[in-house]
C-alpha positions as CSV (number, residue, x, y, z in Angstrom):
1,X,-4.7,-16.9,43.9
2,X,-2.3,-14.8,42.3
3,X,-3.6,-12.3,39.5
4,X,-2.5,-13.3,35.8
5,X,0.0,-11.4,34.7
6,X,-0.1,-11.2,30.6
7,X,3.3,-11.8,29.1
8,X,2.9,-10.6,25.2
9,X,4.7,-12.1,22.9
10,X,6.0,-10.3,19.7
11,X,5.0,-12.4,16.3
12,X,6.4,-12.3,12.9
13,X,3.5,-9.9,12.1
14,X,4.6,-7.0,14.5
15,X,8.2,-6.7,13.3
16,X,7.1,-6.3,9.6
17,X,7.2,-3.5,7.8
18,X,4.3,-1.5,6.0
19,X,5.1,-2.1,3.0
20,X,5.4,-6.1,3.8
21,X,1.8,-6.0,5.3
22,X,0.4,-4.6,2.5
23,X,1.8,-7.1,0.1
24,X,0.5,-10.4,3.1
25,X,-2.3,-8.2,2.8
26,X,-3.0,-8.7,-0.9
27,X,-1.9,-12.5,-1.0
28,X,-4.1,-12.9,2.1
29,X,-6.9,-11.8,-0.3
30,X,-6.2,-13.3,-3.2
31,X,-6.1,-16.6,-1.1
32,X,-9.6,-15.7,0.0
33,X,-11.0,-15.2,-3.2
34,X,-9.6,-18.6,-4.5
35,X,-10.5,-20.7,-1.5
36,X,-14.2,-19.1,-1.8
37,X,-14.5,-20.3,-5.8
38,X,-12.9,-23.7,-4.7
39,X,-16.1,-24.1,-2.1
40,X,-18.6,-23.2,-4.4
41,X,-17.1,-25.4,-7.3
42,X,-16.7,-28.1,-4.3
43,X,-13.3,-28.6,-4.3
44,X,-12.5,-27.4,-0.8
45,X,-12.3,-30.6,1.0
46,X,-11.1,-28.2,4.2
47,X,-13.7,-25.4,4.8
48,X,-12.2,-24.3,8.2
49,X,-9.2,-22.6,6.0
50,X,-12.1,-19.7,4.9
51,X,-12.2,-18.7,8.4
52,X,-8.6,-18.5,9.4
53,X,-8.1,-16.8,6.2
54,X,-10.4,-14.1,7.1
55,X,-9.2,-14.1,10.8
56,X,-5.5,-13.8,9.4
57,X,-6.7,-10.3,7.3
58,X,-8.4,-9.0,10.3
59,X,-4.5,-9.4,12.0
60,X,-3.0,-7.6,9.7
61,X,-5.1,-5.0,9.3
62,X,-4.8,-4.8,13.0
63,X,-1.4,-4.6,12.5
64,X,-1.8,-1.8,9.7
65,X,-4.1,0.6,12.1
66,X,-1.8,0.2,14.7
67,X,1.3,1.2,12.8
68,X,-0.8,4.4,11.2
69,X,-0.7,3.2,8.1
């Protein structure tokens, strides 16, 4: 078997600026914050969107470290 090779592919996240991951950054957040008072009021049907939101952060703050702020 031939070895894997790993083709990357560039996302929208990568060709952003700072300053435009900072301000995904702080929707991201906000969107966290209102999806976590929609679960504990109970009116967040789709639970799995807490996680993706969190993962999606953690991507751009990737991003942000990578970049050197």
């Amino acid at each position: 078997m031939a070895p894997k090779k790993e083709i990357k592919k560039e996302t929208a996240k990568e060709t952003l600026t700072n300053d435009a991951l900072q301000s995904k950054l702080v929707d991201l957040k906000k969107d966290a914050m209102n999806q976590r008072f929609a679960l504990a009021t109970g009116q967040l049907p789709k639970t799995h969107v807490i996680r993706k939101t969190r993962r999606e952060i953690a991507r751009v703050k990737t991003q942000l470290n990578k970049k050197g702020n």
